[in-house]
C-alpha positions as CSV (number, residue, x, y, z in Angstrom):
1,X,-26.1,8.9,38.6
2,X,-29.5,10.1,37.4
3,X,-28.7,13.3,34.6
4,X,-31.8,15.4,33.5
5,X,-31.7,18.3,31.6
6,X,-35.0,21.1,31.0
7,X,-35.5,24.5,29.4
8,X,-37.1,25.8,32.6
9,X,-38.4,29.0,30.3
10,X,-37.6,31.3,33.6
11,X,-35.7,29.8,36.5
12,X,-37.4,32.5,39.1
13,X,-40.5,31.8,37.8
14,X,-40.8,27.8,38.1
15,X,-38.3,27.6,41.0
16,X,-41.0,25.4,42.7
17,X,-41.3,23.5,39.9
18,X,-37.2,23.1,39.8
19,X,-37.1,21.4,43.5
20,X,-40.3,19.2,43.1
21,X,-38.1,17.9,39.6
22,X,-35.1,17.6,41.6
23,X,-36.9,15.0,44.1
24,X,-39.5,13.3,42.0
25,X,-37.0,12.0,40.0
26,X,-34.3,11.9,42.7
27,X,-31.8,13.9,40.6
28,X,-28.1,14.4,41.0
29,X,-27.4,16.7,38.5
30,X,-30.2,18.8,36.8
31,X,-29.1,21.0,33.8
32,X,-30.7,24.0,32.7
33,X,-31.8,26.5,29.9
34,X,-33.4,29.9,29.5
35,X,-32.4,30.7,32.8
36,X,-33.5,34.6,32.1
37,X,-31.6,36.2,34.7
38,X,-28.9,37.1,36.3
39,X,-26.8,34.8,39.2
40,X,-28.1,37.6,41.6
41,X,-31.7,37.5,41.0
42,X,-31.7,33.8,41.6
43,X,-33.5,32.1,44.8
44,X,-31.2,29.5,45.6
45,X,-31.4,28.9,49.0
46,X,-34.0,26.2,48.5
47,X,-31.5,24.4,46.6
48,X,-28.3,25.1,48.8
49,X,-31.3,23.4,51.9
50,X,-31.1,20.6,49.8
51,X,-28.1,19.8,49.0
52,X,-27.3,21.2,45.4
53,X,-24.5,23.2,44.1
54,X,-24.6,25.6,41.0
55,X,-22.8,26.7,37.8
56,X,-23.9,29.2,36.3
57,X,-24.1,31.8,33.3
58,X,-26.5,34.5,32.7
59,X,-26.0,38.7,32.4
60,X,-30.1,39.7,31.5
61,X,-33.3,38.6,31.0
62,X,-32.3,36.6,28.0
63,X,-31.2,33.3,27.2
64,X,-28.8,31.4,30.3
65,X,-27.5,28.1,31.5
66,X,-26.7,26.5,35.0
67,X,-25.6,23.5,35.9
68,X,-26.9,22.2,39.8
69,X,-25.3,19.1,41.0
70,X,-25.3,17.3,44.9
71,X,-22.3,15.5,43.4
72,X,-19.8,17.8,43.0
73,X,-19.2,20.7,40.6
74,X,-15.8,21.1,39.1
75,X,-13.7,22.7,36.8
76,X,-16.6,24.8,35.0
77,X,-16.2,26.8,31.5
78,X,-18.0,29.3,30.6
79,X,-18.7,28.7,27.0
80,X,-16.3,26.4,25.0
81,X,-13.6,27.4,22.9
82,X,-14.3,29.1,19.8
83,X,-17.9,30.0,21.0
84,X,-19.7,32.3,18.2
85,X,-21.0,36.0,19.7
86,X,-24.2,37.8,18.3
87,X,-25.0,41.6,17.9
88,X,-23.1,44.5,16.6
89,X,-20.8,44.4,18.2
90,X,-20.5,40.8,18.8
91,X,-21.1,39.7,22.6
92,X,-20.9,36.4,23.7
93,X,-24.7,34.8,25.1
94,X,-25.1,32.4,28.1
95,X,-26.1,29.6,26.4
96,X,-23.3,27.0,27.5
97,X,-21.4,25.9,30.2
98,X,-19.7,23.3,31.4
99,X,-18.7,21.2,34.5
100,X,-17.7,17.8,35.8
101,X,-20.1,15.9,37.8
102,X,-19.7,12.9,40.0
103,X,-17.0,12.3,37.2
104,X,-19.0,12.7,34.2
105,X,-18.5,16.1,32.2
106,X,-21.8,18.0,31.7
107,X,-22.5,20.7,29.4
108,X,-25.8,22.3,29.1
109,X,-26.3,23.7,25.8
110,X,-28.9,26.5,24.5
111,X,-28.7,26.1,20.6
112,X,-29.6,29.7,19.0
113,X,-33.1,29.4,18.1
114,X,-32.6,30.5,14.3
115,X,-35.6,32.5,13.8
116,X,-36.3,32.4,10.1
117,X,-34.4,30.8,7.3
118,X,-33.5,34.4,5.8
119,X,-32.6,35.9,9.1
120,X,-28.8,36.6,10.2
121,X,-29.5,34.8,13.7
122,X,-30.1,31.5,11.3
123,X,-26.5,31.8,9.9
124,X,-25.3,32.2,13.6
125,X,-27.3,28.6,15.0
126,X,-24.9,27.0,12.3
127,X,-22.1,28.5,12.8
128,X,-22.6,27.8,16.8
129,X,-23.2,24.2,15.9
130,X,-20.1,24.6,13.3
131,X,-17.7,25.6,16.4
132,X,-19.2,23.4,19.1
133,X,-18.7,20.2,17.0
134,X,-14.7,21.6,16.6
135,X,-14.8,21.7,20.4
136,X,-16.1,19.1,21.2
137,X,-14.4,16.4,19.0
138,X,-11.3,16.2,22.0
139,X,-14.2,15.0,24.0
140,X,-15.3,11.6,22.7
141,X,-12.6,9.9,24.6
142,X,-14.1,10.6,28.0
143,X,-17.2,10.6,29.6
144,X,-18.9,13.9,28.6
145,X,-22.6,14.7,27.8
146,X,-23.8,17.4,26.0
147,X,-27.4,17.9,26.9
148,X,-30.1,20.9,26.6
149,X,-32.3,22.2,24.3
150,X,-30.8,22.4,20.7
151,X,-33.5,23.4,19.0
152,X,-33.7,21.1,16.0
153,X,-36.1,18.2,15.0
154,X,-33.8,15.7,13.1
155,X,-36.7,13.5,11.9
156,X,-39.7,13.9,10.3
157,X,-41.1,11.9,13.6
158,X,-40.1,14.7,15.7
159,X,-42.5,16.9,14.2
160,X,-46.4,16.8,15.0
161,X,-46.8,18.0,11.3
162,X,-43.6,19.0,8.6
163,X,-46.0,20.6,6.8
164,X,-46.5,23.3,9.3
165,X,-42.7,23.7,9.4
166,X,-42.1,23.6,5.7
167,X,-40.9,27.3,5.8
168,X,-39.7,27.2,9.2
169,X,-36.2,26.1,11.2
170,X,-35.7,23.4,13.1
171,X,-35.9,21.2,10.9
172,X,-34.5,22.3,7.6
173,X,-31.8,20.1,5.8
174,X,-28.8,22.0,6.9
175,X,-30.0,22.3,10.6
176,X,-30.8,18.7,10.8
177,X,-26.9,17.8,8.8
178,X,-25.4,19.8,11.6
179,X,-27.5,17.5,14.5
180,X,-26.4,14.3,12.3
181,X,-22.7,15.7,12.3
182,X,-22.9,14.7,16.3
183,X,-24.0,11.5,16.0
184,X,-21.4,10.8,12.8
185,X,-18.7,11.5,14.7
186,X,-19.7,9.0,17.4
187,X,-22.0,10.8,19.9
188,X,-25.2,9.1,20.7
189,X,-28.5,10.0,21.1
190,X,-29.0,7.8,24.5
191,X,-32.7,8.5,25.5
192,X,-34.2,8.1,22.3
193,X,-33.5,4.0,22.5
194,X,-35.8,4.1,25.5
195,X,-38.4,6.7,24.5
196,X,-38.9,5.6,21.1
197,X,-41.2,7.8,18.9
198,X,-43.2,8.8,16.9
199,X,-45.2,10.8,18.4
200,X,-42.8,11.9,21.2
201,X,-42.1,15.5,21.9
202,X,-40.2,17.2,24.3
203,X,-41.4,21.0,23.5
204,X,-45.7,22.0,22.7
205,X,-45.7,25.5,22.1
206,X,-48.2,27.7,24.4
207,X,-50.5,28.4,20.9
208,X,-54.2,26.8,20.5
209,X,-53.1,23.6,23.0
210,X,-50.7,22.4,21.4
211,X,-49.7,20.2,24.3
212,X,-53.2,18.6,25.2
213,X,-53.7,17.9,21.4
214,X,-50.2,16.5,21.5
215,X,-48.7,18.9,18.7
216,X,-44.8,18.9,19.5
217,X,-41.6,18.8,18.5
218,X,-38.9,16.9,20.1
219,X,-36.3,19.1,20.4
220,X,-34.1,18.0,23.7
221,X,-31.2,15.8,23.2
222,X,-28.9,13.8,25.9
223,X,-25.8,13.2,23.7
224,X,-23.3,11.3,24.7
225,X,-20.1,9.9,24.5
226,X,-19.4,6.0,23.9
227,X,-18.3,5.6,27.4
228,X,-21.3,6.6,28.5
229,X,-24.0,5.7,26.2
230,X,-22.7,1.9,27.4
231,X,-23.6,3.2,31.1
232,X,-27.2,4.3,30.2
233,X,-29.4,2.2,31.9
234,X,-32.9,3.9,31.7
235,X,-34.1,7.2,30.2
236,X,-37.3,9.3,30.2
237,X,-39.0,12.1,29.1
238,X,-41.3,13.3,31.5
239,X,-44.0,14.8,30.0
240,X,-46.6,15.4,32.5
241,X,-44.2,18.3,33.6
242,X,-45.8,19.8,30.7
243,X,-48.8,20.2,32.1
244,X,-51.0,22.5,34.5
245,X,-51.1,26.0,35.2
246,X,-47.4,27.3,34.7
247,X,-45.6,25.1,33.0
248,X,-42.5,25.4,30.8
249,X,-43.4,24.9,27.1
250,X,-40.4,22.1,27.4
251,X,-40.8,19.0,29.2
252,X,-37.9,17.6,30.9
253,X,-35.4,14.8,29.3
254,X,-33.4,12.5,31.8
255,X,-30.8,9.5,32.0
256,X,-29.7,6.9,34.8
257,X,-26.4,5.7,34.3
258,X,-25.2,2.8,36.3
C-alpha cells in the first residue's frame, strides 16, 4: 500500500495538483490538511472518476482534514477522544480524523500551529499533543499511522537556521518533548530512515524564496506503529511538488508498505 500525506494549503485551490499527486505516485490513500472548506464546496468528482473515496472534516475556511482512499474507508472518527477545543466558547477544529484503510488505520493530523510562545493558542498545541498521546497509547498494538503536518521541528537539522527561530515555536524545548513523547512510547518516525537529513525540509515558507534557496523546516511526520514501521519498504519526500506557480508551501511526505 503506498500512504502519503500533504498540507494541500487549500483543497479547491490545488485540486489539480491533488489528482496529478494521486497518479504520479500511484497512491492508495492520500491524507490531507488545511483543507479550508467545507464538504460542500469540494470538487470531488474528479476523484470519485478515479476511483477514490473520502473522509472528511471541515465547517469554514479554516483549518480541515480528509482522508481519500481507493482501498476502502471505514469506521471513521471525527476527532479522537479527549480532543482539545479553542475559542470562547470552546468549539472543536477539523484538524483530525480518522479511518481504516486497506487494513491500516489512518489519521491525518493538523497540529495547532502555536503562534507565539506567549500566546494562549501555544498552551492549546500542547495540550492537543497532551490528549492525542492519551488517545493514542491503545493504538500501538495495531497497525495505525498518524501522519500530517504537526508543526514542530524536533531537531536542530530540521531547521534551515535555529537562529531565526530562537523566539519562535516549532521548535522550542517543550514542543519538541511532546514530538519525542511519540517516539518514547514506541511510535516511529518511518520516512526519516530513508530521507535522511540535514538539510531536508518538508515546508519553505512563501517569504523572500525560501524554497529555491532551500530555507525549510521539516515539519511532516509518518508515525507509526511497530507493526508497521517493519512493513515500510521505501519512503519519500517529494519536493519538487514544492515548486512552480501555485504550490503549497508544504511538500508532500509518503510511505510504501509491503
Amino acid at each position: 500500500m503506498r500512504l502519503a500525506t500533504w498540507n494541500v494549503n487549500s483543497l479547491r485551490t490545488r485540486i489539480d495538483r491533488v489528482e496529478k499527486l494521486l497518479v504520479r505516485h500511484d497512491l492508495d490513500v492520500l491524507a490531507l490538511q488545511e483543507t479550508k472548506a467545507r464538504e460542500d464546496q469540494l470538487p470531488l468528482m474528479g476523484l470519485q472518476a478515479m476511483g477514490y473515496d473520502l473522509a472528511y472534516a471541515g465547517t469554514n475556511q479554516w483549518n480541515g482534514v480528509a482522508i481519500l482512499s481507493r482501498v476502502g474507508i471505514e469506521d471513521v472518527e471525527l476527532g479522537f477522544e479527549g480532543m482539545p477545543g479553542w475559542g470562547d466558547p470552546v468549539a472543536p477544529e477539523s484538524r483530525a480524523i480518522g479511518a481504516t484503510c486497506g487494513g491500516v488505520r489512518v489519521y491525518s493530523l493538523y497540529v495547532p500551529n502555536g503562534r507565539k510562545i506567549d500566546d494562549p493558542h501555544y498552551v492549546y498545541k500542547l495540550d492537543w499533543l497532551s490528549r492525542l498521546r492519551e488517545a493514542a497509547h491503545g493504538w500501538l498494538g495495531s497497525d495505525v499511522c498518524l501522519v500530517g503536518d504537526w508543526n514542530i521541528a524536533p531537531l536542530d537539522e530540521d531547521v534551515f537556521d535555529m537562529a531565526a527561530y530562537a523566539n519562535d515555536t516549532h521548535v522550542t524545548p517543550r514542543e519538541r518533548a511532546a514530538f519525542q513523547a511519540f517516539l518514547d512510547d514506541g511510535w516511529v518516525d518511518v520516512v526519516r530512515p530513508h530521507a535522511p537529513g540535514p538539510e531536508v525540509y518538508t515546508y519553505w515558507d512563501y517569504y523572500r524564496q525560501r524554497f529555491e534557496r532551500n530555507r525549510g523546516m521539516r515539519i511532516d511526520f509518518v508515525l507509526g506503529t511497530p507493526s508497521v514501521a517493519d512493513r515500510v519498504v521505501h519512503a519519500f519526500i517529494d519536493r519538487e511538488e514544492r515548486a512552480g506557480v501555485g504550490a503549497s508551501d508544504h511538500a508532500p511526505v509518503g510511505v510504501q508498505l509491503d
